[in-house]
N, C-alpha and C positions, 0 to 999 in steps of 0.2 A: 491901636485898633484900626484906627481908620488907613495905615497903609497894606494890613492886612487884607484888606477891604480894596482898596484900590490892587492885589496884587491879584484877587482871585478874578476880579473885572477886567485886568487885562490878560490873564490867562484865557476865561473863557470869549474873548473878543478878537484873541490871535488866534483861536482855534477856529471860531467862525469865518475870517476871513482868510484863512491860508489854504491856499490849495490842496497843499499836503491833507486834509484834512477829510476833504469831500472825494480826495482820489481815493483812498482809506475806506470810506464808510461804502464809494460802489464798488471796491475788489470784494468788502464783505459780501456783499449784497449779492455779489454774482458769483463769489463763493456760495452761499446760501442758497440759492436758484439752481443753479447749474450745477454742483457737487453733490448732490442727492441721487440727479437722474443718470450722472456718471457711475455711481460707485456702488448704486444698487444693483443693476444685473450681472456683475461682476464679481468674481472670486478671489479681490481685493485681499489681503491680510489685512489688520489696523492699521500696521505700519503705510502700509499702500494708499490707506485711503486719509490718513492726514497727507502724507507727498501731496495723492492729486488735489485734495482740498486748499493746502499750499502752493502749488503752481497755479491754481484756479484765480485764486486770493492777486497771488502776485503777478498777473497776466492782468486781472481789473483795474492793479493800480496802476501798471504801463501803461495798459490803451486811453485808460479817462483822464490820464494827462490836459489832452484839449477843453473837455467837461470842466475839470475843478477850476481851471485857471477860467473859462466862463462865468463859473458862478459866483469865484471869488471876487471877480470882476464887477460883475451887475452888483453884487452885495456891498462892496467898497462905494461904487457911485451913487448907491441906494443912501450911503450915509453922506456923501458928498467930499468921500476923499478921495484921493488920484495918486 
């Protein structure tokens, strides 16, 4: 039990501190903002409008590159490791 235990504390403490993680949740996020006001005035198919919500997604996780690895940063020396 107890390494169960220690597996799911360092699952959810790699997920917190990896950048991959916080690039992830802002591609969502500007999927979610931005992909409404795109795909609404627009005579999108379904198909059309997951692509755009998909390029959306995947253009957030490119650019926040710099962001995640900031945060993952301040949050790594918030616990005192380097």
């Amino acid at each position: 039990m107890r390494n169960d235990k220690n597996l799911i504390l360092y699952v959810v403490f790699y997920l917190l501190f990896s950048p991959d993680t916080w690039r992830v949740l802002i591609g969502l996020l500007a999927a979610m903002v931005i992909g409404p006001r795109i795909v609404s005035g627009s005579s999108y198919s379904p198909t059309g409008q997951v692509v755009v919500w998909l390029m959306i997604l995947a253009l957030g996780y490119v650019l926040s590159a710099p962001i995640g690895r900031f945060i993952s940063k301040r949050l790594t020396a918030g616990f005192g490791r380097k």
